[in-house]
N, C-alpha and C positions, 0 to 999 in steps of 0.2 A: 270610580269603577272598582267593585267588588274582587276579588281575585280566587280562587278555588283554594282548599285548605286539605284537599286532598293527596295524599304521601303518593309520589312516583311508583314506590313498589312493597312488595310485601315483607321486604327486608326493616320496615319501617315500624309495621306496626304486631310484627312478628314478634319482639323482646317487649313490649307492653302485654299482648298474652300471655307469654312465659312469664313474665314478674307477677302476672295476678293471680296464675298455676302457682306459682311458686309459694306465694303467702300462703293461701287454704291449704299447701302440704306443710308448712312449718310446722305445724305441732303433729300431723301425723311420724315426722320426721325427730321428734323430740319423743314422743312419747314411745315411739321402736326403740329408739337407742336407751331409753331408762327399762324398757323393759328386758330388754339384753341383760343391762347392770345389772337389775335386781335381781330376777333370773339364777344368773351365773353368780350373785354373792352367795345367793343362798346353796347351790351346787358346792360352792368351796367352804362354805360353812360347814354344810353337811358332812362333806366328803371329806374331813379332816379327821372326825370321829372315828373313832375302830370300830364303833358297835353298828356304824350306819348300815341300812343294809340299801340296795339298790336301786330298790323300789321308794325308798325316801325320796331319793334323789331324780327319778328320771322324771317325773312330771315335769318339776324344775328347767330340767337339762332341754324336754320336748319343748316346754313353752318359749326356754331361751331360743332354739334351734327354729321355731315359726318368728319370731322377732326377727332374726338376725334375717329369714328369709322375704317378709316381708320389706325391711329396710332395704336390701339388696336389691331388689327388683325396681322399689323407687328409687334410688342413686343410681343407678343403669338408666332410667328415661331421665332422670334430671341430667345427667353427664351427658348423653345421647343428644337430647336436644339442645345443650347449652351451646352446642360446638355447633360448628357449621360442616358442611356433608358436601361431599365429592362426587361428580355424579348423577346416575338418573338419582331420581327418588325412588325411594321403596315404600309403596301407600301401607301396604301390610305392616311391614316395621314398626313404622312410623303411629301408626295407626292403637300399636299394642304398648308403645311407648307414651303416646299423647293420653291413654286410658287407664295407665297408670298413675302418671300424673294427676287428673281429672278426677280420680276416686279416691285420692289422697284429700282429706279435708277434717278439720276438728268443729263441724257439726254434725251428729251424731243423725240427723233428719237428712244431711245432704244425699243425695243416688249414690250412688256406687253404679261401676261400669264396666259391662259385660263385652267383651268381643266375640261374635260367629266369624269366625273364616269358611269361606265356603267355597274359597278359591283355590284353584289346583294348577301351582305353576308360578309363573314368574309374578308381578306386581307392584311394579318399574312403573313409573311417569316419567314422559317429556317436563310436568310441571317445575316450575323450583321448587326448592325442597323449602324454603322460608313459607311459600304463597300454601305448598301442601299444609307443612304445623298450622299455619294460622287457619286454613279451612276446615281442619280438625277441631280445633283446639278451639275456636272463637263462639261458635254453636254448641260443642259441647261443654264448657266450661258453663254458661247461662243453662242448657239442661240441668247438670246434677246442680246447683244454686237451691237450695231450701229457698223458702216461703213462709212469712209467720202463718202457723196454724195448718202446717202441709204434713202430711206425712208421704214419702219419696218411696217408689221401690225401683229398682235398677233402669237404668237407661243401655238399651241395647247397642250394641253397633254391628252392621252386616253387613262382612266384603264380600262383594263377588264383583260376576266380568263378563264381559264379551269381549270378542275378538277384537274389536278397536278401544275398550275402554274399561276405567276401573270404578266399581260403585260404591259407596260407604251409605249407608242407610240407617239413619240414628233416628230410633224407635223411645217416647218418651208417654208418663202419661198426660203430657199438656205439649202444646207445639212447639218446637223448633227452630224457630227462624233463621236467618242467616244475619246477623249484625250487620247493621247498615252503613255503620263505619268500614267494615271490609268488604261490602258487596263490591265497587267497583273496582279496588286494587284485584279482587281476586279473578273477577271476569276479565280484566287486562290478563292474569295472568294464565288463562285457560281453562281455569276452575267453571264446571257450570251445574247448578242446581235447583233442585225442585220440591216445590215443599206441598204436601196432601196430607191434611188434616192433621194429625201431630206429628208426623215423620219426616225429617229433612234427607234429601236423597242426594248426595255429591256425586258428582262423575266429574275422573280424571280419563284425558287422554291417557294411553298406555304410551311407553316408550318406543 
């Protein structure tokens, strides 16, 4: 007799997401931080000279000052999500942190990822906040994924709401699915979604 091989909860297959987030951002994460270096050597290169005049320098200084912004923004969702969260969930947050993550990648073909907020107010789940990342994260992670011989342009994502619930709608130009390895943990855990022709539509209970 056969037994099921399916994980109790989404706390399970939550940090196999995140580890697979996390390769495709390593070299985005290497290549910020050398561009900072280089950047700013060449700023205190310059900027040692007497004759330098300003204008040598600031392109320098701007390009180092988008690196350093850039890098910041991804170590905020990788810290954010590493840890574990108190609390309802916040789909919104959540959502602009899983997107950061997701658009971090070192193929140059992979999507990048846009978020619309369209929502005015609170965007709090009853869900777990493990079962939310992995609803985010498991469909959009295979979204922006290249293809040989693809060329990618952004994958959208659009929150909005009604009065009982929250909706995340990830717009791609090829469809969506929902991994079949988390469909069932995540309908245990309240998550329910629908998919129309390339668009996957998540609805979270609201808090």
């Amino acid at each position: 007799m056969s037994t099921s091989a399916v994980p109790a909860d989404a706390g399970v297959l939550w940090p196999v997401a995140l580890q697979r987030a996390l390769a495709r951002a390593a070299h985005d994460v290497k290549d910020a931080l050398n561009g900072v270096s280089v950047n700013l050597e060449v700023v205190r290169s310059r900027a040692s000279r007497r004759d330098t005049a300003a204008s040598a320098v600031a392109p320098f200084a701007d390009a180092a000052a988008q690196q350093l912004e850039r890098l910041t923004a991804l170590l905020d969702a990788v810290l954010a999500l590493g840890r574990s969260e108190r609390g309802p969930a916040d789909v919104g947050i959540t959502l602009r942190r899983v997107a950061a993550l997701c658009s971090a990648s070192n193929a140059a073909s992979d999507a990048r990822v846009t978020v619309r907020d369209a929502l005015d107010g609170d965007s709090r789940t009853s869900v777990a906040s493990d079962a939310v990342r992995l609803a985010l994260t498991a469909p959009l992670l295979d979204a922006v994924s290249s293809r040989r011989g693809e060329s990618r342009e952004a994958v959208v994502c659009e929150l909005t709401g009604t009065s009982d619930t929250l909706v995340v709608r990830l717009l791609a130009d090829r469809p969506v699915p929902m991994p079949a390895e988390a469909a069932e943990v995540l309908r245990a855990a309240g998550v329910r979604w629908t998919e129309a022709g390339h668009d996957l539509s998540l609805v979270f209970p609201r808090a």
